[in-house]
Each structure stands twice: as structure tokens, then as C-alpha cells.
N, C-alpha and C positions, 0 to 999 in steps of 0.2 A: 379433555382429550384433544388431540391434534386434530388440523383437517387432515382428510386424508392426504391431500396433496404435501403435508410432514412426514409422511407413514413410512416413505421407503427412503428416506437421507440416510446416510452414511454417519455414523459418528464423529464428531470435532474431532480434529487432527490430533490435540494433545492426550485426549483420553482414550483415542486408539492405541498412542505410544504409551502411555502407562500400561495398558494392557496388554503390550508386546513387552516390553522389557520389564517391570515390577515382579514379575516374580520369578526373575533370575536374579545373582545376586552379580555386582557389577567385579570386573576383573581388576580392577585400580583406582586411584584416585577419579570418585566423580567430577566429570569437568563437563557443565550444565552448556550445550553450545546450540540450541534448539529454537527458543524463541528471539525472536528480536527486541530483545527488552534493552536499549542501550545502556553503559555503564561509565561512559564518562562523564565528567564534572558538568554538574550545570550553573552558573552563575552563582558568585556565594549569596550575593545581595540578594535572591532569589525568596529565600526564607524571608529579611527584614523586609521585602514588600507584603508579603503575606500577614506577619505581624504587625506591622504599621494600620491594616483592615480586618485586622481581625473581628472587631467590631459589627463589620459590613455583614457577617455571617446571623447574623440577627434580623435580615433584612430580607426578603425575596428580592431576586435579581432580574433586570428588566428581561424578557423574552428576546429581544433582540439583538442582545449586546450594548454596555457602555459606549454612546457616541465617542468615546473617545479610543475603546478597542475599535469598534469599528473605524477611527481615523489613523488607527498604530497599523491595523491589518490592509487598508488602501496604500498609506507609503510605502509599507514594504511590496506592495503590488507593483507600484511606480519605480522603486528602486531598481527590485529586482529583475524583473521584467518590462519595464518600460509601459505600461497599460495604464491607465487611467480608469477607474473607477469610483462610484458614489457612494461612497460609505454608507449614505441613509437607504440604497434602493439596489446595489448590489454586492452587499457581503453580509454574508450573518453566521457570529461565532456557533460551533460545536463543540459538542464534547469528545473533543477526537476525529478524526476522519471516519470513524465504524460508522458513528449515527450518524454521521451525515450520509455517508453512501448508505445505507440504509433506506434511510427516512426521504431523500431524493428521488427513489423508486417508487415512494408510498405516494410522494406529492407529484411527480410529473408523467408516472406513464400511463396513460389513457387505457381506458376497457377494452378498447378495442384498437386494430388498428390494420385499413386496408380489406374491413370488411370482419376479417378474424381473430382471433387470438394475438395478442401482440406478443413481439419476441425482443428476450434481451439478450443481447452478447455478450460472452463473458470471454476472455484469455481460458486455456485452460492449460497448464495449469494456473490457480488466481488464488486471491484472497476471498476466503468462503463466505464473505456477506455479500458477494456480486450475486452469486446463489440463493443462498437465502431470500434475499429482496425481492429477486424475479421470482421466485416461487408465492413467495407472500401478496405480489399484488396481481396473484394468476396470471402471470405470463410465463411464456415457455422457455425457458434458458437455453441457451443455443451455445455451444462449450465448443469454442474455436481453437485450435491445437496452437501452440506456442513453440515452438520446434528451435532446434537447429536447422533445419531446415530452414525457418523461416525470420530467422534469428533473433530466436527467441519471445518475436514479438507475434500476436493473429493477424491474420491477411486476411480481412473482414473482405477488402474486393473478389476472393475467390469465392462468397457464400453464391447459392443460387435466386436467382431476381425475386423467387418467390418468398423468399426468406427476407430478403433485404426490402421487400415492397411491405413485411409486415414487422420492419423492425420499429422498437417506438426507443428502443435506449440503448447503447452500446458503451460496456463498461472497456479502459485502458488503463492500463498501470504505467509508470513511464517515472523515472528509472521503476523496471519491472522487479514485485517479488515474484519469485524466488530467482530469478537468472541474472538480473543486475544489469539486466538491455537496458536501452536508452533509446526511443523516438526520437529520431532526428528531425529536422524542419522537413524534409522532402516527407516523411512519414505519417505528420501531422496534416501536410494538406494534400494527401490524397486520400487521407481519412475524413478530414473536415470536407472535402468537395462530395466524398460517398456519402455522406451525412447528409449534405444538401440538396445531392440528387434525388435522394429518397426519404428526404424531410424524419428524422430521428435526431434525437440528441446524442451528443459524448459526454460522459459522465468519465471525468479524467480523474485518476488518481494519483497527484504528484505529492505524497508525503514524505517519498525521499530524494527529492529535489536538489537536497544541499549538502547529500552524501555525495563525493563525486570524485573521479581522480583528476583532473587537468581543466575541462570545460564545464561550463553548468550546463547543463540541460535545457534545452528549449521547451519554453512552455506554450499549454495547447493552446492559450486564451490571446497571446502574444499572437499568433499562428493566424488563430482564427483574424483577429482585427487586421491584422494586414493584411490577407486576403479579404474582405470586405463582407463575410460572411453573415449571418444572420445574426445577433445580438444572444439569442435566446439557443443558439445551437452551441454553443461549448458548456459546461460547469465544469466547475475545477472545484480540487477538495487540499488542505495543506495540513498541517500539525505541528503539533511542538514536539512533540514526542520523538521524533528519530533528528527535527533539524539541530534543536535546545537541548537533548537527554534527558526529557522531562515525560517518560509515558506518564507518570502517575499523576501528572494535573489533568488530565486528560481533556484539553484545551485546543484545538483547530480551529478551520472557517470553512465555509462553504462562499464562493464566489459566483456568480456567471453574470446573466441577462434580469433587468427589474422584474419578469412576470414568473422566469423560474425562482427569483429568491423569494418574490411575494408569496408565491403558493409555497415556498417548505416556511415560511415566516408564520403561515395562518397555519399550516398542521402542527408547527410547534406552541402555536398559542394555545391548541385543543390535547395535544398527547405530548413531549417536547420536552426537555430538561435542560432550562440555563443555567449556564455556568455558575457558579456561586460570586458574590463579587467580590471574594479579594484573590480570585481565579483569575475573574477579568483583571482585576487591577493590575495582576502580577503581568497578567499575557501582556496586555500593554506596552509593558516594559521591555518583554523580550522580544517582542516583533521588534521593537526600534532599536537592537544590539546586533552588531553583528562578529561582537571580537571574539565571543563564545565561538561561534558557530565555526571559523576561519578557523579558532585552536583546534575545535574535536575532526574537521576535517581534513587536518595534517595527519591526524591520528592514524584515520581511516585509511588515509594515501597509504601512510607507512606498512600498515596488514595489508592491503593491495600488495605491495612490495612485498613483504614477506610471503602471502601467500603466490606468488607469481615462482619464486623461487624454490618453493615448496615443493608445488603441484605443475612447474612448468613445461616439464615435458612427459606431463602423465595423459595418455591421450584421449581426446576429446575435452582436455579442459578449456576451460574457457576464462579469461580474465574477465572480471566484472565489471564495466563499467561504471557503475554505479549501485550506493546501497551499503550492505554490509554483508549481505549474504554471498557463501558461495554453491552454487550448484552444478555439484561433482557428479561426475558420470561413473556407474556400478554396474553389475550386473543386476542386482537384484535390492534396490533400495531399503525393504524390510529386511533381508539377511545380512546386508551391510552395515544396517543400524544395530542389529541385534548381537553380530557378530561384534562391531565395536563395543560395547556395552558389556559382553559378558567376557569378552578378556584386556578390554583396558577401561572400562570407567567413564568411557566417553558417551554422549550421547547427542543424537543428532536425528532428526526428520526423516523418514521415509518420503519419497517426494512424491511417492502415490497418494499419501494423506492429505495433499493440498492439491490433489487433479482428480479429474470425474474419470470413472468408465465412459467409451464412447465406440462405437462400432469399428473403429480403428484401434483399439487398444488404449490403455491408459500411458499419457506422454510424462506423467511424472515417474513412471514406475523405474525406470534405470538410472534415477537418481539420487544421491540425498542433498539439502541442506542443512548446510553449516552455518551458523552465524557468527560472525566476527566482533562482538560485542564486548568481550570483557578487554582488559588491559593488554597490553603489548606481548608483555611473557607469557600471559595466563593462553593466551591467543596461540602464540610459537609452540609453544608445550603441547596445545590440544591438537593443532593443524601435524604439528611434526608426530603425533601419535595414532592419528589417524593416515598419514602417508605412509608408515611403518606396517600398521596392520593391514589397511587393504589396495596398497599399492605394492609394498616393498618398500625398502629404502633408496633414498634420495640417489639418484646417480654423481 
């Protein structure tokens, strides 16, 4: 049985929407546009690394990572970002960004903090293992609204002293799902200075980093070293899955300061799951590529483009900066799912399923998500059937 602190969650997002749309029968061709499961190419040579260790699958794989992934995942630190890190003392591969944000919350937030209950931030709407985690190591989740308003990102400096005096962890998404915001450098370090004044960590989520239209994205870890900030006050989290179109290796890293990676190093020695090694083998390789990565985000540019043309003077939208998702303003994001669904085939996110209730109302409920994942046509076809049915047509 659960603790009770499990007892009143809400249902995962996807198995609420089978429950909403399954048993109606769909109005036209299904066109799957819901999750972020990317579907361009990823490297052909991808497979022959995996075959060439095949072998290696007979072996348990070290808990830390191949010294040599962890030396593929510091260059690309250094390339990308400019940072400098020690592969033996601050990075340690995941299996995906989940379990690291996860498992980050199990190793670093204290029992207590500021006397009581420690509190973690979450964006709201977010990706529901920010939730999860805080619930799991009894802290209190604190669901800071992500608005237009506030463009699209939380303005953690509006909480009250007493909130922020017992935060021990503050989760950022950056480029944000589900709106495709972007933290800019002025954004990171007046979060990183609220972090120091009230001693909590940023737990960043930059897994879609290297979706982007024009500039990359400033990362928090960059941010923080140039402001000279505490070593142990950023972690960052990356993947392969949205940068490579590789979800199904389910392959990341977790980065930050040596005493935060030591402590998730030792939880993973005790509860933990390394990679298999011809995972790592392969990750290796593709941290140190970057022509895949350039192709697929021409790709993305292009649905940027398309969708801007689409949806561009449908009001309240918003171009995404980054990502692949788009998050379209509705009235009512479960009738506009359902309504898409039973008379064209489409299917798409309620954006209440990815936001908490909160005494202010829920900030995902007047929209849905869309994700821009399959190929260029498949993409024009779906967006252009969805602007028909709950917009009208194009002007």
C-alpha cells in the first residue's frame, strides 16, 4: 500500500487521456501528437556501436559511468557551455533525466530545513517527477504558477520569506515544457543570487537545450561559475533523448558540485541502475557528435516556421522558443482535446494534466499541448487540422 502521502495524487497524465478519449471512437486519421517521443533520425552508426559491445551486456556496468563517458560528457560541457568540469568528482551518467531528478531529491534534500518541513519548488505547470520526488522525500511541493504573465517561467522571488527561508530545493525547466520559454542569463542569476541568499539548491532541467530556433540557451551551471557562486548550488540534468532522438537508450548525466554528485553516486551504489555498457559505449560517441544534432535542429526550426504561420495570428499564441512543443491557448483544454479527437483523429494533451490544482485555479487548464515530433508533413497535416477545427481556418 502507498504512504498515505501517495493517497490523493492525481493520475499520470497519459492514462487520464486514455480515459478521456478511448472510448470514443476517433473522427479521422489518428495522428499521435501528445507525447514527446522524438522521431527524427538518430545516427546510423548508432546500432554498429552497440553491436561492436554487444558482448559487454554480460558484464555488470560500473555504477559511475565508463571514465571515458564521463570524459565524452565533460567535453561536451566544455564545448558547449564553456565550464570546466571533473569527470571523476562531477558528473555521473543516468538513465535519462527522470531518474536523475528524481533520485537528486532522494540524495540531497535534508529532513529538515529552517527548523521545519523543507519545501521544494516546482514550475507549475512541470514535468510530474518534480512532484513526485518532493512528495517522496516529505517535503512540501510548493507549485509556483508559470503564466503568461510571467512568461511562462515561476518568479520563485515573489514566494513569501517564510517559504523561501524553508526551501531546501527548487526545481527549473529551461527551455520550459510545456511553453518552450527560455531562461535567459539575467533570469538565471537572479535565481542563482535567491538561491544563495537563502542557501537551497537549483535542480535545472535542461534536457531540451539543443532544441532551439536561432540562439542556444544559456545554461544555469555557466551562470552560476561566473557569478562566483557556491560550487554545490546549481545541478544540471541533460539527455539524449530529445538532443540525439534517442528516448529509448535512455541515457543522460547528472552534473553539478563534487559533494552533490558524491551523495547521488553513493544512493546509486545502494538503490541505482547503471547504464548497461554498450549504453555507455554508444553515449560516448554521441556526446562527441554534433552533425546529428545541427541536422535535427534545422528540422525543428522549420515546424517553428510552420507552426508560426499556422497559429500566427490565433490569439494569445505564443512562438516557442525552444523545444518542440507547442502550448496553445483554448478555452477549455479537456474539450478541446476531446473535441479534436472525436471529429478529426488528432490527439493532443489537456494542459490541466501536466498542472496541480492551486488556490488560484489551475494555469494549465486553458491549454493544450501539441508536440511537434514526427516528420515535416506528418507535423503540417496535424497542426493544419487542429487550426481548422478549433480555431477556424487560416486567414
Amino acid at each position: 500500500m502507498f504512504p498515505d502521502r501517495f493517497s490523493n495524487l492525481p493520475a499520470y497524465a497519459f492514462p487520464r487521456l486514455r480515459a478521456l478519449l478511448d472510448v470514443h471512437k476517433p473522427g479521422g486519421p489518428v495522428r499521435h501528437m501528445t507525447i514527446g517521443e522524438p522521431k527524427h533520425a538518430f545516427p546510423e552508426w548508432v546500432e554498429n556501436v552497440i553491436a561492436a559491445h554487444v558482448h559487454e551486456f554480460g558484464m555488470y556496468p560500473p555504477n559511475e559511468g565508463t571514465p571515458e563517458l564521463r570524459q565524452a560528457i565533460a567535453g561536451w560541457l566544455s564545448r558547449r557551455y564553456g565550464v570546466a568540469v571533473d569527470p571523476e568528482t562531477q558528473v555521473m551518467p543516468v538513465n535519462g533525466t527522470r531518474e536523475g531528478l528524481y533520485n537528486a531529491a532522494m540524495a540531497l534534500c535534508p529532513e529538515t530545513k529552517a527548523g521545519g518541513q523543507p519545501v521544494v519548488l516546482t514550475p507549475n505547470p512541470f514535468y510530474q517527477v518534480y512532484m513526485i520526488a518532493a512528495i517522496s522525500v516529505n517535503a512540501e511541493p510548493v507549485f509556483v504558477p508559470a503564466t503568461a504573465e510571467t512568461g511562462h517561467l515561476p518568479d520563485y522571488e515573489s514566494l513569501p520569506e517564510a517559504v523561501l527561508q524553508r526551501t531546501a530545493l527548487a526545481y527549473i525547466c529551461s527551455p520550459a515544457n510545456p511553453q518552450g520559454a527560455v531562461a535567459d542569463r539575467d533570469y538565471w542569476e537572479r535565481l542563482i543570487a535567491l538561491a544563495e541568499r537563502h542557501d537551497f539548491q537549483i535542480l535545472a532541467d535542461e534536457c531540451y537545450s539543443e532544441v532551439y530556433r536561432d540562439t542556444p540557451p544559456p545554461g544555469a551551471m555557466a551562470v552560476a561559475r561566473a557569478m562566483g557562486a557556491d560550487p554545490e548550488r546549481v545541478v544540471i540534468f541533460h539527455s539524449l533523448s530529445k538532443r540525439s532522438n534517442l528516448p529509448g537508450l535512455r541515457s543522460g548525466f547528472v552534473a553539478g558540485g563534487p559533494g552533490s554528485v558524491a551523495r547521488m553516486k553513493q544512493l546509486r551504489a545502494y538503490a541505482g541502475a547503471p547504464l548497461p555498457l554498450p549504453i555507455q559505449r554508444v553515449s560516448e560517441r554521441v556526446w562527441a557528435d554534433e552533425a546529428h544534432v545541427d541536422a535535427s535542429r534545422a528540422l525543428y526550426q522549420a515546424k517553428y516556421a510552420l507552426a508560426d504561420r499556422i497559429f500566427g495570428n490565433v490569439p494569445g499564441y505564443m512562438p516557442p522558443q525552444a523545444g518542440f512543443f507547442l502550448w496553445l491557448p483554448v478555452d477549455d483544454g479537456e474539450a478541446a482535446a476531446l473535441k479534436l479527437w472525436r471529429e478529426t483523429g488528432v490527439r493532443v494533451l489537456p494542459g490541466a494534466y501536466l498542472s496541480r490544482e492551486t488556490a488560484q485555479g489551475n494555469p494549465g487548464a486553458g491549454y493544450i499541448r501539441v508536440a511537434m515530433v514526427a516528420d515535416i508533413e506528418e507535423t503540417e497535416a496535424g497542426l493544419t487540422t487542429i487550426r481548422s477545427c478549433l480555431y477556424g481556418q487560416e486567414q
